[in-house]
C-alpha positions in Angstrom: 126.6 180.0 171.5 130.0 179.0 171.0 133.3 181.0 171.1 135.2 178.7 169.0 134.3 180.2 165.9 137.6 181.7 164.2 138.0 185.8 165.1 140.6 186.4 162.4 143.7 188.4 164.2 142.2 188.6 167.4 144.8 186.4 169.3 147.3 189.2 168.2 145.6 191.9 170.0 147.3 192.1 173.0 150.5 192.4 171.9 149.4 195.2 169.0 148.5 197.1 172.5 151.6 196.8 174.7 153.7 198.9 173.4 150.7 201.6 173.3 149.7 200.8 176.8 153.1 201.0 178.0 153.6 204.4 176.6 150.2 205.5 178.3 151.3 204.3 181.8 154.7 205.9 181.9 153.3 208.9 181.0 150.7 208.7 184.2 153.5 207.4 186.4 156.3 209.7 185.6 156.2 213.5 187.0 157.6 216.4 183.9 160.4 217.5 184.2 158.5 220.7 184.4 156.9 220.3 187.4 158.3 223.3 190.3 158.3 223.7 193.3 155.7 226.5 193.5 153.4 226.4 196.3 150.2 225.1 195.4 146.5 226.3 196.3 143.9 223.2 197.5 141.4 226.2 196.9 138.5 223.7 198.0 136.7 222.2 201.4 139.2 220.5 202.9 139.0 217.3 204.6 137.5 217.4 208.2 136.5 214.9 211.1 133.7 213.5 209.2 135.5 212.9 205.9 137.7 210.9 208.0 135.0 208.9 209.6 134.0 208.4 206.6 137.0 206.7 204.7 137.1 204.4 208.0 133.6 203.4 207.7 134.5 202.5 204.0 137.2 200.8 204.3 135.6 198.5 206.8 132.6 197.8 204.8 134.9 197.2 201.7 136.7 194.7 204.0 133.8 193.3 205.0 132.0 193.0 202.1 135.0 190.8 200.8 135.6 188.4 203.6 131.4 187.3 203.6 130.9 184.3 202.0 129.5 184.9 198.5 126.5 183.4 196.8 127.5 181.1 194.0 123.8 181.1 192.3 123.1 183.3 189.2 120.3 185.5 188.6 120.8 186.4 185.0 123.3 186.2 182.6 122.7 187.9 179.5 120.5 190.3 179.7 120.7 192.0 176.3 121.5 191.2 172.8 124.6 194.1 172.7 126.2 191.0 174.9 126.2 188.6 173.0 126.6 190.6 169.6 129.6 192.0 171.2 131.4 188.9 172.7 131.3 187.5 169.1 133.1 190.1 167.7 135.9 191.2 170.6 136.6 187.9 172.9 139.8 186.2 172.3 139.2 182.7 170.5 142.4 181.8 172.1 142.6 180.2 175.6 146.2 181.8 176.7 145.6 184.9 174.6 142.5 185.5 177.2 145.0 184.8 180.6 147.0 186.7 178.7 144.4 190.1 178.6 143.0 189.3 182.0 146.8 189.5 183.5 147.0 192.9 181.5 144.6 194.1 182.7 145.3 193.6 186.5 148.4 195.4 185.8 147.2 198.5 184.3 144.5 198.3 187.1 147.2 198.3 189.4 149.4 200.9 187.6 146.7 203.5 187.1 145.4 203.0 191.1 149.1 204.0 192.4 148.5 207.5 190.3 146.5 209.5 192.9 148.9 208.2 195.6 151.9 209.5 193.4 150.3 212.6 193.0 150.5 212.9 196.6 153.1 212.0 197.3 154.5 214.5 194.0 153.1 217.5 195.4 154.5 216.5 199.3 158.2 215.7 197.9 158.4 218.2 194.7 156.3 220.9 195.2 157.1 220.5 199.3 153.6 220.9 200.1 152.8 218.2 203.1 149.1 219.6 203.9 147.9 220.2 200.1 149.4 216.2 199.3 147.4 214.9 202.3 144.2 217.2 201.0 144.8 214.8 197.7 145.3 211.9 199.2 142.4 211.4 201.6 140.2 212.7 199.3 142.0 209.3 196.5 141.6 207.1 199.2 137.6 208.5 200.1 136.8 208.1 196.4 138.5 204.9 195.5 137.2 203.1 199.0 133.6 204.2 198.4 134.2 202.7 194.4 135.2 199.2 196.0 132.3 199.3 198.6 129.6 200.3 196.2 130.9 197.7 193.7 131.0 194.9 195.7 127.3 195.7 197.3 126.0 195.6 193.6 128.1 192.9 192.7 126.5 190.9 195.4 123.0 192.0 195.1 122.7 191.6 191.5 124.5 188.0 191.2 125.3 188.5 187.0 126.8 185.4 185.7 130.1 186.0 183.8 130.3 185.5 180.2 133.0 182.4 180.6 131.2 180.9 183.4 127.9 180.9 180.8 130.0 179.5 178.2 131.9 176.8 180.4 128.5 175.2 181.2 127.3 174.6 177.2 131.0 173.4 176.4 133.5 172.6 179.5 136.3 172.3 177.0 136.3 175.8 176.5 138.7 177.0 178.9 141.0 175.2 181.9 139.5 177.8 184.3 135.6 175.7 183.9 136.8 173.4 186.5 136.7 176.3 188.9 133.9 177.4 191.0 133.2 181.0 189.4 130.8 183.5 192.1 128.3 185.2 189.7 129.7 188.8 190.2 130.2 190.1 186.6 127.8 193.1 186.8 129.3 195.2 187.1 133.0 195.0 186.5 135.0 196.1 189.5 138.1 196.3 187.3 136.6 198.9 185.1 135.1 200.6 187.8 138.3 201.1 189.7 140.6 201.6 186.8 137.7 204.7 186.1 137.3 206.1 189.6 141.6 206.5 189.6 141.4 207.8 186.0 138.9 210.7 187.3 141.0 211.2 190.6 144.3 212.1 188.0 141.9 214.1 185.8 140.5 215.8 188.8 144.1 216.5 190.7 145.7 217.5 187.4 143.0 220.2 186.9 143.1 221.6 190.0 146.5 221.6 190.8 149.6 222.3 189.0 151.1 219.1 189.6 153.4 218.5 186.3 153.3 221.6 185.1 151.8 223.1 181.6 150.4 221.0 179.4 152.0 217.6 181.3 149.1 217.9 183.5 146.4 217.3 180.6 148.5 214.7 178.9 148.7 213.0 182.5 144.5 213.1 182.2 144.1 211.7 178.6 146.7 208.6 179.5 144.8 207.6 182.3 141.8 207.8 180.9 143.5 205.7 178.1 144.8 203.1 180.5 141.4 202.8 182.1 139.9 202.2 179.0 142.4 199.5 177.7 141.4 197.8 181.7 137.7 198.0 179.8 138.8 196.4 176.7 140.8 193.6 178.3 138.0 192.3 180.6 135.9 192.0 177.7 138.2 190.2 175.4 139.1 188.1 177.9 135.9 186.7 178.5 135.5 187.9 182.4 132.8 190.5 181.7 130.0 191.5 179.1 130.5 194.5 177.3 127.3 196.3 179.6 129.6 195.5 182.6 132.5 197.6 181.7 130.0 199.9 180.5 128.3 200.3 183.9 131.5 200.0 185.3 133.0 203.1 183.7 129.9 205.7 184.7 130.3 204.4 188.1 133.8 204.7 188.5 133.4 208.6 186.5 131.1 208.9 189.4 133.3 208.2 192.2 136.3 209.8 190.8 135.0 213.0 189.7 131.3 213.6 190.4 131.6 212.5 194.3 134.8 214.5 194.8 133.2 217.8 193.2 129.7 217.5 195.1 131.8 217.2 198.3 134.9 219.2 198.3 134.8 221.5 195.0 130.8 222.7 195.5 131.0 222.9 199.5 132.8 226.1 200.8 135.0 225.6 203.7 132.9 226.9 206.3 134.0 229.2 209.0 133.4 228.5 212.7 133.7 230.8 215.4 133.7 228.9 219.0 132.6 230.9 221.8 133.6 229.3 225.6 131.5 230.5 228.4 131.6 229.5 232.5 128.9 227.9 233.2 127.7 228.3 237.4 124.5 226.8 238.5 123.6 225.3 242.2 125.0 221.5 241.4 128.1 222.2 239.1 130.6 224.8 238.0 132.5 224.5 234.4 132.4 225.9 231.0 130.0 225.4 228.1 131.0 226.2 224.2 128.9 227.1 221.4 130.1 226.5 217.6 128.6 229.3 215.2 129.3 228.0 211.4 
């Protein structure tokens, strides 16, 4: 399979979606002029000791996971027809129109992963809220930590070939990048994934909390989950991922972004604990023992 075959207007694609993905980002990035100062309600479990431990643990298998030397022999490439049917019709037939998604879409990754951080630091600044902008962000940076980690274990474990690398071995003049050593860790796209799991987060924050204020706070939804989706797009037209990947990569990051979030903080009351401190006297000791009632 070749991808040298003409795809009539594709090289223009890109540029047809700047303006449009420029649009969507400023409208995630910048707060309404309608959002108040009016104190704001976290209304769900808030973040304890063991959510805590929990981002650290994380966050160091992330790190981890990233610093390990990585296998550089495939398992599988494609894996289903959908891939191949669909790289013939979206990727880019030209080489710098392909940089030129993949660098897109490493900004709008980057972009739409600030959001939830924003948020925070909206609601801490704006709204003058300190403890219901750190309830946001440790529960972004929980979410978006356990993305990365669970990505990167799959990533390793399931050793997908990209797309390019595949085609770089039947014809080496197909891009300048076929010189370079490419790890097989296309399934499932970490780009996607991410872009997703922030998405979710601004959902998720938006709906809860009053953040921008009426009707800013659903637009501030739909643009991120437009600018997640454009991330999608541009890993597939620019060769880096088959179209299952971003696939994948979007439930997963849905996952971590809203469905991990809700489970944990939305659908677990805060519980109440009542500590109770006693003496404690026996033949060999004197102190005081405590007892935790939840």
């Amino acid at each position: 399979m070749s991808a040298t075959h003409p795809r009539n207007g594709a090289a223009l694609r890109p540029r047809g979606l700047s303006w449009l993905r420029l649009v969507a980002v400023l409208t995630v990035l910048l707060p309404s002029r309608n959002a108040r100062a009016d104190d704001l309600h976290w209304g769900w479990r808030r973040v304890g000791p063991l959510d805590y431990a929990a981002t650290v643990a994380l966050g160091a298998g992330a790190l981890a996971e990233k610093l390990a030397p990585k296998p550089l022999d495939g398992r599988w490439g494609y894996g289903w027809s959908l891939d191949e049917d669909a790289r013939d019709e979206l990727v880019l037939g030209d080489e710098g129109a392909r940089d030129g998604a993949a660098r897109a879409s490493d900004v709008s990754l980057g972009l739409l992963s600030a959001q939830p951080y924003l948020d925070g630091l909206l609601v801490a600044t704006v709204h003058d809220d300190v403890d219901t902008a750190w309830q946001v962000t440790t529960v972004s940076a929980f979410a978006m930590l356990f993305n990365v980690t669970a990505t990167g274990l799959v990533k390793r474990l399931s050793r997908r070939e990209r797309p390019i690398a595949i085609e770089c071995r039947e014809d080496p003049a197909h891009d300048e990048s076929c010189l370079e050593e490419r790890p097989p860790r296309a399934f499932y796209s970490g780009h996607t994934s991410s872009a997703f799991t922030a998405a979710s987060l601004t959902c998720l924050h938006h709906s809860h909390l009053p953040i921008y204020g009426e009707g800013w706070d659903e637009l501030a939804c739909i643009s991120a989950l437009s600018v997640a989706t454009m991330v999608a797009h541009e890993r597939v037209v620019a060769d880096r991922h088959h179209v299952t990947d971003v696939i994948v990569g979007a439930a997963m990051g849905g996952f971590s972004g809203a469905v991990l979030p809700l489970l944990l903080y939305a659908a677990i009351p805060t519980p109440h604990t009542d500590w109770l401190v006693l003496p404690r006297v026996t033949d060999e000791e004197v102190g005081v023992s405590t007892v935790a009632r939840w």
